[in-house]
Structure formats: structure tokens, C-alpha cells
DRENLOZA-532748 format. One record per residue: x, y, z of N, C-alpha, C, CB in turn; residue in one letter. Coordinates in steps of 0.05 Angstrom, whole numbers, padded with zeros to 5 digits, always signed. Last residue first. Glycine has a CB too. Layout:
DRENLOZA-532748
XYZXYZXYZXYZa;...
end
This chain:
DRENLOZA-532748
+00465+00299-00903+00483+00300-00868+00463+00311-00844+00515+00328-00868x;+00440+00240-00934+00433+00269-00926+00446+00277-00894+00396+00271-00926x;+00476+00191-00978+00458+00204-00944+00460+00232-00941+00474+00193-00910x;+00511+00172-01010+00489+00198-01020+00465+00189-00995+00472+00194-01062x;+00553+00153-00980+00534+00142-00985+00507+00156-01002+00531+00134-00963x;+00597+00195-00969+00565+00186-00948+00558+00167-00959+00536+00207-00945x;+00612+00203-01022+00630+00192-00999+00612+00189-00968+00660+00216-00995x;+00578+00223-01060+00587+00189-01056+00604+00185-01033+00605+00175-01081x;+00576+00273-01038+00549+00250-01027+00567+00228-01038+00511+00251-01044x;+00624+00299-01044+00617+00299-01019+00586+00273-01003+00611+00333-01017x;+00611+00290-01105+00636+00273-01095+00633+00272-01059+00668+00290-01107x;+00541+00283-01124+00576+00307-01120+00588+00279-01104+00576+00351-01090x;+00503+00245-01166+00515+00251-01142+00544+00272-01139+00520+00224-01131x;+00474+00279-01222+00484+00261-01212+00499+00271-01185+00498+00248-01231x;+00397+00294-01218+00423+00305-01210+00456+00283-01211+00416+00315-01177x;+00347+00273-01259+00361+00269-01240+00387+00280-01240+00361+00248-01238x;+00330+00266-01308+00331+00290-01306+00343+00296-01271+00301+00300-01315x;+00352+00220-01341+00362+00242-01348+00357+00266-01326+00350+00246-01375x;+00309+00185-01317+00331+00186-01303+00351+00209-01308+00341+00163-01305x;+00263+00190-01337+00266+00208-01313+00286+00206-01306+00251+00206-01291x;+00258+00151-01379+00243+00181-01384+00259+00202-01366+00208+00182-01373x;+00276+00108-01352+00300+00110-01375+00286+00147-01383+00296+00076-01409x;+00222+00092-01325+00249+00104-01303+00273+00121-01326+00270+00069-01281x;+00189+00094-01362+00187+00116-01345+00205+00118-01339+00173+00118-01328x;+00215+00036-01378+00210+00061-01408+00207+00088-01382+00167+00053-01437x;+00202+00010-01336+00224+00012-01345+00231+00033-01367+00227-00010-01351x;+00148+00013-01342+00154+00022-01316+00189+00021-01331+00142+00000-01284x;+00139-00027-01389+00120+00001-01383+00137+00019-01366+00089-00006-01365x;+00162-00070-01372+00173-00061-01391+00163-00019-01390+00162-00083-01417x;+00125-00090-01339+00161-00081-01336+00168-00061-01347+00183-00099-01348x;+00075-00094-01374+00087-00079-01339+00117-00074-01345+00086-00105-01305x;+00109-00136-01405+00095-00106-01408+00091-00082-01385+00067-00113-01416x;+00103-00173-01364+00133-00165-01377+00119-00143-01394+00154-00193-01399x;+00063-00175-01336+00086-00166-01327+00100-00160-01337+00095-00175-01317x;+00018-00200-01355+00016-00176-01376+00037-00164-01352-00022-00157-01384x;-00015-00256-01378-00004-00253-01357+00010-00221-01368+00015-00280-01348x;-00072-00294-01398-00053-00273-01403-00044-00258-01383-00063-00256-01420x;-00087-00363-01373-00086-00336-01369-00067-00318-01383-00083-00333-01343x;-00118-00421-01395-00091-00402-01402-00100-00369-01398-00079-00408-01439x;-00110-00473-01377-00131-00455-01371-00115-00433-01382-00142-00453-01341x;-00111-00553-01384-00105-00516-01388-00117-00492-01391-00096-00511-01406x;-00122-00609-01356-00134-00589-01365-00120-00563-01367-00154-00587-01352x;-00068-00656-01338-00094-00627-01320-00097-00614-01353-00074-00592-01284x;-00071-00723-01339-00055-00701-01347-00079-00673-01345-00041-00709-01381x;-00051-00776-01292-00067-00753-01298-00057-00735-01318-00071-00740-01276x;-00009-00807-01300-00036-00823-01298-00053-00798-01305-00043-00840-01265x;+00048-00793-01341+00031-00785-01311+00013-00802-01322+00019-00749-01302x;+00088-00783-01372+00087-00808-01369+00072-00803-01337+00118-00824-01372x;+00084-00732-01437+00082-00751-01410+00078-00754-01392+00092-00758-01402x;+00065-00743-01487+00090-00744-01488+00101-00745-01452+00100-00717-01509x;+00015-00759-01492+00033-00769-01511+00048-00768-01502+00037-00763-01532x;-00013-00713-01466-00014-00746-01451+00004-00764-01465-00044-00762-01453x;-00001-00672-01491+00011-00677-01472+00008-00699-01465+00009-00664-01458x;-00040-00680-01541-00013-00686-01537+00012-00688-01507-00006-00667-01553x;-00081-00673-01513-00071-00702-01527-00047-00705-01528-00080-00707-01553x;-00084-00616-01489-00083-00638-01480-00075-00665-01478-00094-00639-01480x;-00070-00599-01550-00051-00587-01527-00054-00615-01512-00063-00553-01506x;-00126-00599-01568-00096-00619-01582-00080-00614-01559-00077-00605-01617x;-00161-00574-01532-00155-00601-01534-00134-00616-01551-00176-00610-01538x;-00134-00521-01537-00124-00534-01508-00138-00568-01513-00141-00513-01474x;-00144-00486-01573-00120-00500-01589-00118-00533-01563-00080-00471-01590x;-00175-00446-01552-00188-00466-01578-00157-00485-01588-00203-00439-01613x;-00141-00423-01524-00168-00439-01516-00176-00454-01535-00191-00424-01510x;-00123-00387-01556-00106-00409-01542-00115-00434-01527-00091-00396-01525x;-00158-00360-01577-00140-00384-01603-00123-00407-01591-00112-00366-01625x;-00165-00326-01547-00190-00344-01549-00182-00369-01574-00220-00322-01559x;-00120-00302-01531-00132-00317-01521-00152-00338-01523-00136-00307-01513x;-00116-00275-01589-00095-00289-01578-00105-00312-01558-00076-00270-01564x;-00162-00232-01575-00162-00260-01599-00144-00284-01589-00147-00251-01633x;-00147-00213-01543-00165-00228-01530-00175-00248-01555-00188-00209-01514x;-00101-00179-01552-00104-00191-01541-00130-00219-01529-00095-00176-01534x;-00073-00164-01614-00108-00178-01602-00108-00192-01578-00123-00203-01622x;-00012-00142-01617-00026-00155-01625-00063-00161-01607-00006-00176-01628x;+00014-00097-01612-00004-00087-01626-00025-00108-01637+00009-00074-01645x;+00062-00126-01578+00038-00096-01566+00019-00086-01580+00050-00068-01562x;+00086-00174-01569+00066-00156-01599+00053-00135-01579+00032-00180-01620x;+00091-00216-01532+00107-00200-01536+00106-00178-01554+00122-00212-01540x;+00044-00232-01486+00042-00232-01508+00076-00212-01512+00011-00222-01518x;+00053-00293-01437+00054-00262-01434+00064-00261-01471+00083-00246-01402x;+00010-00339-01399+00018-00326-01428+00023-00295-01433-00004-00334-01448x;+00007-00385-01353+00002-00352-01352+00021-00345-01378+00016-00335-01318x;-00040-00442-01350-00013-00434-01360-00017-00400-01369-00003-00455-01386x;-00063-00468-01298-00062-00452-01308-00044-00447-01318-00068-00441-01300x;-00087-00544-01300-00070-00519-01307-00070-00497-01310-00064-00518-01321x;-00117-00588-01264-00126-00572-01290-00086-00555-01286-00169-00543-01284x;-00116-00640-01240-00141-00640-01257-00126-00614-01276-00177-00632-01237x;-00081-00656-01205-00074-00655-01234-00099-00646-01245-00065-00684-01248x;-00082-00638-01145-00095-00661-01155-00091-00659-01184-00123-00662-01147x;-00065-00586-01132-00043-00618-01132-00065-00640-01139-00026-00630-01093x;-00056-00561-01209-00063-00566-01179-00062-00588-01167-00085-00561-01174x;+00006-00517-01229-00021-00534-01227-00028-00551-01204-00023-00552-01248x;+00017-00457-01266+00014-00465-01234-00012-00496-01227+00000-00429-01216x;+00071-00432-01299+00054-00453-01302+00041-00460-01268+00073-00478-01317x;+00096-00372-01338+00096-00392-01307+00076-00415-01318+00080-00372-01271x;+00110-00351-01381+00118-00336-01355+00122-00359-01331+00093-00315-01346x;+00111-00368-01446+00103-00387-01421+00115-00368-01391+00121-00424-01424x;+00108-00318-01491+00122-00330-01474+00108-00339-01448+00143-00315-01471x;+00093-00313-01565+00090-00315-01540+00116-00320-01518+00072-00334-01539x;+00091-00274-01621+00114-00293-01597+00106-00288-01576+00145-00287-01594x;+00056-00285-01677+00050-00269-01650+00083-00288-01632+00006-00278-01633x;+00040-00313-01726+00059-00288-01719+00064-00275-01699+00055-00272-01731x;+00003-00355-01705+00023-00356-01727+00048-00339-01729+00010-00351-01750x;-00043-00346-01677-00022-00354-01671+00012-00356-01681-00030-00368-01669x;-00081-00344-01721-00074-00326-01708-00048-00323-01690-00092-00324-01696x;-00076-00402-01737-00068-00371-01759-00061-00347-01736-00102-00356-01783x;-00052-00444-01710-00071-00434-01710-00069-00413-01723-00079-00433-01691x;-00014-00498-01703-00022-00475-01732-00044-00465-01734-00023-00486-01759x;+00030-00524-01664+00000-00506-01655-00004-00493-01691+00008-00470-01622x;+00078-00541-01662+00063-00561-01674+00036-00544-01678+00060-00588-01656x;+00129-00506-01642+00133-00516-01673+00103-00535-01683+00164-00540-01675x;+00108-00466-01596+00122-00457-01624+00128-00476-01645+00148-00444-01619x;+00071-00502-01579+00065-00479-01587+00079-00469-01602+00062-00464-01572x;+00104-00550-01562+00065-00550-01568+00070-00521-01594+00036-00533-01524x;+00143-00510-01531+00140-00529-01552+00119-00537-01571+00143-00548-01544x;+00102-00496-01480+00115-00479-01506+00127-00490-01521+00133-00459-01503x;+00092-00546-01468+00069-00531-01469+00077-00511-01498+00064-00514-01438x;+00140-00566-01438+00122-00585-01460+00099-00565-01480+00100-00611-01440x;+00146-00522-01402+00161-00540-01430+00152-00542-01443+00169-00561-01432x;+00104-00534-01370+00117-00512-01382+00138-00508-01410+00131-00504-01363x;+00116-00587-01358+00084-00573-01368+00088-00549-01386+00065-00561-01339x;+00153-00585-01328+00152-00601-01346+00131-00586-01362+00148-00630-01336x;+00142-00537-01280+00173-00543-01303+00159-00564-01323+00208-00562-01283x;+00102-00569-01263+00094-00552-01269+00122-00541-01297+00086-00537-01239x;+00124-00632-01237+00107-00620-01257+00108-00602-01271+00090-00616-01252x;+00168-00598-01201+00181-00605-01227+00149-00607-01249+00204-00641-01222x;+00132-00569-01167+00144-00546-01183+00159-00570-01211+00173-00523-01159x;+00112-00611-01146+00089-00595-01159+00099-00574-01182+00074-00577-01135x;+00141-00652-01113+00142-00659-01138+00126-00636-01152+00131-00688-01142x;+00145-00625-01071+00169-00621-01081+00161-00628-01110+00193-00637-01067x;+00079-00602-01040+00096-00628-01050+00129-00618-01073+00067-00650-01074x;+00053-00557-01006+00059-00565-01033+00082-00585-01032+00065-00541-01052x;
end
């Protein structure tokens, strides 16, 4: 991969969630907060995947998706508007579902950590290593 793939992809990313929070008026779209996680595109420019992680836990996921698809030829135009490539790639937009993960796995550890021992003074001075 070429040094130039990650600034693309940074730009794209940008440009993309912008797009999205002040020009996109898709209804569905409307109340939901997304976030651009990543952007990965290919070295020939043809397309984009842009990975969309929903912040609504109660929102549709697969509405969400299918609004984000239906939004990708303005998306397109406009990106050629604003820039200054010979190619501009196609968007493919995957729901990306880590920061829910995280979040998921972060809610367990904050469950279990109460029930953990805290260390005696004989383990912080090991290292809480077992003698």
C-alpha cells in the first residue's frame, strides 16, 4: 500500500461524515448519530468501504443501512465536488458494530469488577504474583 492510501481514505472519511451530518436529509437518518469508524479504499479508486458504527441501540439497524445506500449517489456527486482526484470510488457502507462490542464487554467487566478481591499489601509488593 502506497503512503498516499491512508491520506485518501482520511479525506474520504471526512468528507463523508460531513455529507452526513449537515447535507444527507434522509428521514431516517435524521435522528440516529452515526460514526465514520474507518474508511478502507482500493488502490485503484473504484469503490469504498465506509464502516458505520450506529450510536442508538434501539435504532433499525438495517433500515439505517438501506438509507445509507440510498443516499451513496448524492454522496458520490458530491464528493467529486469537493475533491480534486481524477477518480472518485463508489461507497459501500458496512455497519461496523465495535463500539457496541466495546461497549457490551465494558458493561461485563464494570458487572464483575465489584466482585473481585482487592489486592493485600503482601501482593502489591510482588506484583500481585503468586509466591
Amino acid at each position: 500500500m502506497t503512503r498516499r492510501m491512508p491520506k485518501v481514505d482520511d479525506l474520504i472519511q471526512s468528507e463523508v461524515a460531513d455529507l452526513l451530518r449537515r447535507h444527507v436529509k434522509h428521514p431516517v437518518l435524521a435522528d440516529v448519530m452515526l460514526s465514520i469508524t474507518r474508511v478502507e479504499t482500493s488502490p485503484d479508486l473504484q469503490s469504498a468501504r465506509i464502516f458505520v458504527s450506529i450510536m442508538d441501540d434501539t435504532a433499525n439497524a438495517a433500515e439505517i443501512r438501506e438509507a445509507l445506500e440510498r443516499t451513496e449517489p448524492f454522496m458520490h456527486r458530491e464528493l467529486g465536488k469537493r475533491l480534486h482526484m481524477r477518480r472518485i470510488p463508489h461507497l459501500k457502507f458496512i455497519l461496523d458494530r465495535s463500539i457496541a462490542e466495546g461497549e457490551r464487554i465494558a458493561s461485563i467487566l464494570r458487572e464483575v469488577a465489584p466482585t473481585i478481591p482487592p489486592l493485600t499489601e503482601d501482593e502489591h509488593a510482588d506484583g500481585g504474583r503468586d509466591a
